[in-house]
C-alpha positions in Angstrom: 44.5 109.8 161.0 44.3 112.4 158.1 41.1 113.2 159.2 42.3 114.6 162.4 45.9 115.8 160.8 47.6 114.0 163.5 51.0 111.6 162.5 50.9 108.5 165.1 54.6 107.0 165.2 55.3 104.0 166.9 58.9 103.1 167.0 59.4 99.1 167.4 63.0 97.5 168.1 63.7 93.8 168.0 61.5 93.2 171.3 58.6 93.8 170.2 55.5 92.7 171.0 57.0 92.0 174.5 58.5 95.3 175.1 55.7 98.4 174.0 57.0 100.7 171.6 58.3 104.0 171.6 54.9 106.2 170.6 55.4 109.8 169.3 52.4 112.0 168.5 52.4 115.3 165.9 49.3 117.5 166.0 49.2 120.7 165.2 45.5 121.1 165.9 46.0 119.8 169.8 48.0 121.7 172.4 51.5 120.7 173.8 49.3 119.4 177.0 47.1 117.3 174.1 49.8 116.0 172.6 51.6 114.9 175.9 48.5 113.8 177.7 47.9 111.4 174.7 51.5 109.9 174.2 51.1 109.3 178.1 47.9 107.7 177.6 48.8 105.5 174.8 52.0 104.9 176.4 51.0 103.1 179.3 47.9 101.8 177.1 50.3 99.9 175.3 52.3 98.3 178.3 48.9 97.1 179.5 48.8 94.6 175.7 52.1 93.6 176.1 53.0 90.4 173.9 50.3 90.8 171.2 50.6 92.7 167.8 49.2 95.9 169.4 49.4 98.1 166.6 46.0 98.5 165.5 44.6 98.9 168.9 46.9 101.7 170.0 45.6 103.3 166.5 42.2 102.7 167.7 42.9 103.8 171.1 43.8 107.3 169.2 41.1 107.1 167.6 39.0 106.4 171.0 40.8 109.4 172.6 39.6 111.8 169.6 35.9 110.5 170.7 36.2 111.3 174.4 37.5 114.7 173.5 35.3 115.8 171.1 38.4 116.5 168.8 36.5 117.2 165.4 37.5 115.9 162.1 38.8 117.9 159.4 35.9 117.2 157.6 33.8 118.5 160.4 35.5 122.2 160.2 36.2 121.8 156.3 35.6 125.8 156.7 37.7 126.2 159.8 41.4 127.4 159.6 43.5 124.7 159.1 42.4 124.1 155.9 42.6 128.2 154.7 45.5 128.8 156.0 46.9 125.8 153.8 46.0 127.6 150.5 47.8 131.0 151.9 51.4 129.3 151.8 53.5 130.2 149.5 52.8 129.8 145.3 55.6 127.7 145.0 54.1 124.9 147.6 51.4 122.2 147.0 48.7 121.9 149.5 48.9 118.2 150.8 47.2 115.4 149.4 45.3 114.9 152.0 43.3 118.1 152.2 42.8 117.8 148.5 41.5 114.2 148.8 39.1 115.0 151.9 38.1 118.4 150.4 36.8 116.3 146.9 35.1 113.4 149.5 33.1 115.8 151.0 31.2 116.6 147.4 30.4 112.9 146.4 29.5 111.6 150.0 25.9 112.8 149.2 25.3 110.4 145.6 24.4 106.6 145.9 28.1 105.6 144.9 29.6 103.8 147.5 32.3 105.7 149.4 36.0 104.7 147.6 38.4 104.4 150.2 41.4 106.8 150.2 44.9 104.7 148.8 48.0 104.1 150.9 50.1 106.9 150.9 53.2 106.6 149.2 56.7 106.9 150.5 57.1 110.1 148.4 53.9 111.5 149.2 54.5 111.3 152.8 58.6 112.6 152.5 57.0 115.9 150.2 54.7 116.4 153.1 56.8 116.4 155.8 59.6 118.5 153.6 56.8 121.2 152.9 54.1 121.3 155.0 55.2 124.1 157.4 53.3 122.9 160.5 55.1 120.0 160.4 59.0 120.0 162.3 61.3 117.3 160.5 63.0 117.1 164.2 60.2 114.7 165.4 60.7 112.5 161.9 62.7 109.6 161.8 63.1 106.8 158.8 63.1 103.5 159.2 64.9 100.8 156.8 66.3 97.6 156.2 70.1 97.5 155.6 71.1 94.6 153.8 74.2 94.2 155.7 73.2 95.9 159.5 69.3 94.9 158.9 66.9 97.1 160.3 68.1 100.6 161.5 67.0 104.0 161.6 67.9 107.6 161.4 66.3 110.8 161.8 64.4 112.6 158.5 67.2 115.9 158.2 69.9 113.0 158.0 68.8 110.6 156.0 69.5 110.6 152.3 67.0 110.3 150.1 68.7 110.5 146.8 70.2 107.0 147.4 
């Protein structure tokens, strides 16, 4: 979802697949209407696939809703502002991986090498880009884990400690 700078969360307790999961959406490119609309849409999408690993298709759903909507890619507007205004933040922050990654794709798609795939992100990559990406709010962030005592919990991203 780089591609459309959009964070998909889903947010499974102990019931799942038979109970759909929590589904939180982060765009700053869509409107507060956008953004609701498609949390409502994948929502009730994924009570419609109950009791199946549903993962993937409410990613592909996303992905579906883009389509209909004619929401262009970032490579699409490579010249438009999202990407500009990136590079005008201040000296002592890194633009995000992912702009620098999609920015060097675009130069190479043209030779007969085929097209590398883009690496997981890693937990640190993703923790930097929430912490300084400034269109991002931590408040709609949270962390999962696996306590070895309480097993899997969760907390939101301003109180969880990352130094542990």
């Amino acid at each position: 979802t780089d591609q459309y700078d959009v964070s998909l969360s889903l947010q499974l307790d102990e019931s799942y697949p038979s109970k759909a999961p929590e589904i939180i959406i982060t765009a700053p490119r869509l409107t507060a209407e956008q953004v609701l609309l498609v949390q409502q849409l994948l929502q009730s999408y994924s009570k419609t696939i109950l009791n199946q690993p549903m993962v993937l298709l409410i990613y592909s759903r996303l992905l579906q809703w883009f389509a209909e909507n004619n929401i262009q890619t970032l490579n699409a507007n490579s010249n438009n502002n999202n990407t500009t205004n990136s590079s005008n933040t201040s000296a002592s922050r890194s633009p995000p991986h992912s702009l620098i990654s999609n920015q060097n794709q675009n130069k190479t798609t043209q030779s007969d090498e085929p097209i590398k795939k883009t690496s997981m992100k890693t937990s640190e990559d993703v923790i930097s880009r929430i912490e300084w990406d400034t269109r991002l709010d931590k408040r709609y962030f949270r962390v999962g884990y696996i306590d070895r005592f309480l097993g899997l919990q969760d907390t939101s991203f301003n109180d969880f400690d990352f130094q542990v």
